[in-house]
N, C-alpha and C positions, 0 to 999 in steps of 0.2 A: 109047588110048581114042577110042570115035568121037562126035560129036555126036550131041546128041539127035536122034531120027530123025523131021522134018518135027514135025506137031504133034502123033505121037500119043503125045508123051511117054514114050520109051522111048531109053535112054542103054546102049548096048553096048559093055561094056567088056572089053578081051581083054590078053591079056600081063599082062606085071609090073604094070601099072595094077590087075588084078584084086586084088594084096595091099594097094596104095595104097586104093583103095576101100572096100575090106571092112574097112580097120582105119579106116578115118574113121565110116562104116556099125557099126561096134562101140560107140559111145559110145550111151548109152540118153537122153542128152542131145541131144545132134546130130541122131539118127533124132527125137526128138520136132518139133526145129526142124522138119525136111522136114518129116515129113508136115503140120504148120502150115502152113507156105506153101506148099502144093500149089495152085496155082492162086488163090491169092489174094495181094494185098499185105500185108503185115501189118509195122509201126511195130515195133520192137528195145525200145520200151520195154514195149508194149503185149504183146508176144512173151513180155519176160521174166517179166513178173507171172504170164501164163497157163501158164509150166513149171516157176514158182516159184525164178530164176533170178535174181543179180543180173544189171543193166545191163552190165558188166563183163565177167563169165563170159559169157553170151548173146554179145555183141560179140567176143568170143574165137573161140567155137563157130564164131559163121555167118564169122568168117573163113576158118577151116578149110574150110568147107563150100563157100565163094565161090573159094578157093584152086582147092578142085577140079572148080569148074564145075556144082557140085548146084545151087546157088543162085546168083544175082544183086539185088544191092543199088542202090540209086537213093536219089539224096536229093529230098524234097520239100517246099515251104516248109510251116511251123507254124504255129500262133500264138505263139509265138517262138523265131524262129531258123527252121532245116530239121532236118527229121527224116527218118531213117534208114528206109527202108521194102525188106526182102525179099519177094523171092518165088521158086517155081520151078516150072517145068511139068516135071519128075523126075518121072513117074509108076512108072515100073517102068526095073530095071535090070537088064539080062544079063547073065552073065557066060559069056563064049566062051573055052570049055576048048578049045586046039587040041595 
């Protein structure tokens, strides 16, 4: 798999990576995450209300998703404690059939 390519958010994925991908891309939970954090930060709690998800599951998901480099997670202080904030510039993803 190669990195995202500069900023125009496009992540080119080839080989065996192609079936890692598309089965993470399979869950209709996980694809809701991405396209949420398309270019914005968005709070895990905040996340999970809006896909009607516990805190939990949600936490689960964007693990997966973080695992495989769709998204990146940061933490930032709250009003108590830090909180959990994704995002991803994922706009589109190739996959190169060789």
């Amino acid at each position: 798999m190669k990195e995202i390519e500069g900023n125009s958010g496009v992540l080119r994925v080839e080989g065996d990576k192609i079936i890692e991908i598309a089965s993470i891309l399979s869950s209709k939970t996980r694809l809701e995450i991405l396209k949420r954090t398309l270019n914005t930060e968005v709070d895990v709690d905040e996340l999970a209300k809006e896909i009607n998800q516990s805190k939990a599951n949600t936490s689960a998901q964007i693990r997966i998703l973080e695992k495989a480099g769709l998204i990146k997670t940061i933490y930032k202080p709250g009003i108590r404690g830090v909180k959990k904030i994704c995002t991803s510039n994922v706009r589109e993803i190739v996959f190169v059939l060789k």
